[in-house]
C-alpha positions, 0 to 999 in steps of 0.5 A: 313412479311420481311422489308428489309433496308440497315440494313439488314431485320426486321420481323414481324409475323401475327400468327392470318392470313389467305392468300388468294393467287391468282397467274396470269400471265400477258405478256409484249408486244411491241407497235403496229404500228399506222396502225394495231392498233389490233395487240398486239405482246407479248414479256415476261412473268411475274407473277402479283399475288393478295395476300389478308390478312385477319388478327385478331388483337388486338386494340394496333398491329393495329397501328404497322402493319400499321407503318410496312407496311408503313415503307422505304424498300422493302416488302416481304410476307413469307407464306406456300401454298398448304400445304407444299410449302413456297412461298416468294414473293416480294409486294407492298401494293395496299390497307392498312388494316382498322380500324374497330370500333371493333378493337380500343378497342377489338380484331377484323378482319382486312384486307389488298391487297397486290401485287406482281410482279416478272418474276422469284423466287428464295428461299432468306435464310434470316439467311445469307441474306446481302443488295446488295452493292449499293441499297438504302433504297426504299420507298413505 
């Protein structure tokens, strides 16, 4: 997962992870008239993709991937799916992980929902990446 500040991005890797990745594609539409209350005019197409972490941690990294989730800026989640592509998506949190009673002392399963919104992607080289002049730090 990639945290990106005005001071550049903050990483953090969740090697012990499964990513279940639903992709969907939702459509903008225009307002109907008040007198054709059926008719639905679609104008654009966007991807509103459901991203579920199923995560194996331990008792003390529980309370830094919640501080990270948590943390100003805008979130990515970097993964490789069908095998060899690497997909980095922009999300939003729609559901934090819990805490089992397992995992406050042993090692135990944890699970989060993420969100990810977005009309088109592009591959973000996160060696050479630079904040755009002028973008605040985002809270979630």
């Amino acid at each position: 997962m990639i945290r990106v500040r005005i001071t550049g991005p903050s990483f953090l890797t969740l090697p012990d992870c499964r990513v279940d990745y639903a992709p969907k594609l939702a459509w903008r539409s225009t307002p109907s008239p008040e007198t054709m209350p059926w008719f639905s005019h679609r104008v654009g197409v966007y991807h509103e993709d459901s991203i579920d972490l199923t995560v194996i941690l331990a008792a003390s990294d529980y309370q830094a991937l919640v501080d990270f989730l948590a943390a100003p800026g805008a979130l990515y989640i970097e993964f490789t799916w069908a095998g060899t592509e690497v997909l980095q998506l922009p999300v939003s949190v729609s559901e934090l992980p819990p805490l089992p009673d397992d995992l406050r002392e042993y090692i135990a399963e944890t699970s989060l929902s993420l969100v990810s919104s977005y009309e088109t992607l592009a591959p973000i080289d996160w060696d050479d990446y630079e904040v755009p002049a002028g973008i605040e730090d985002i809270h979630p």
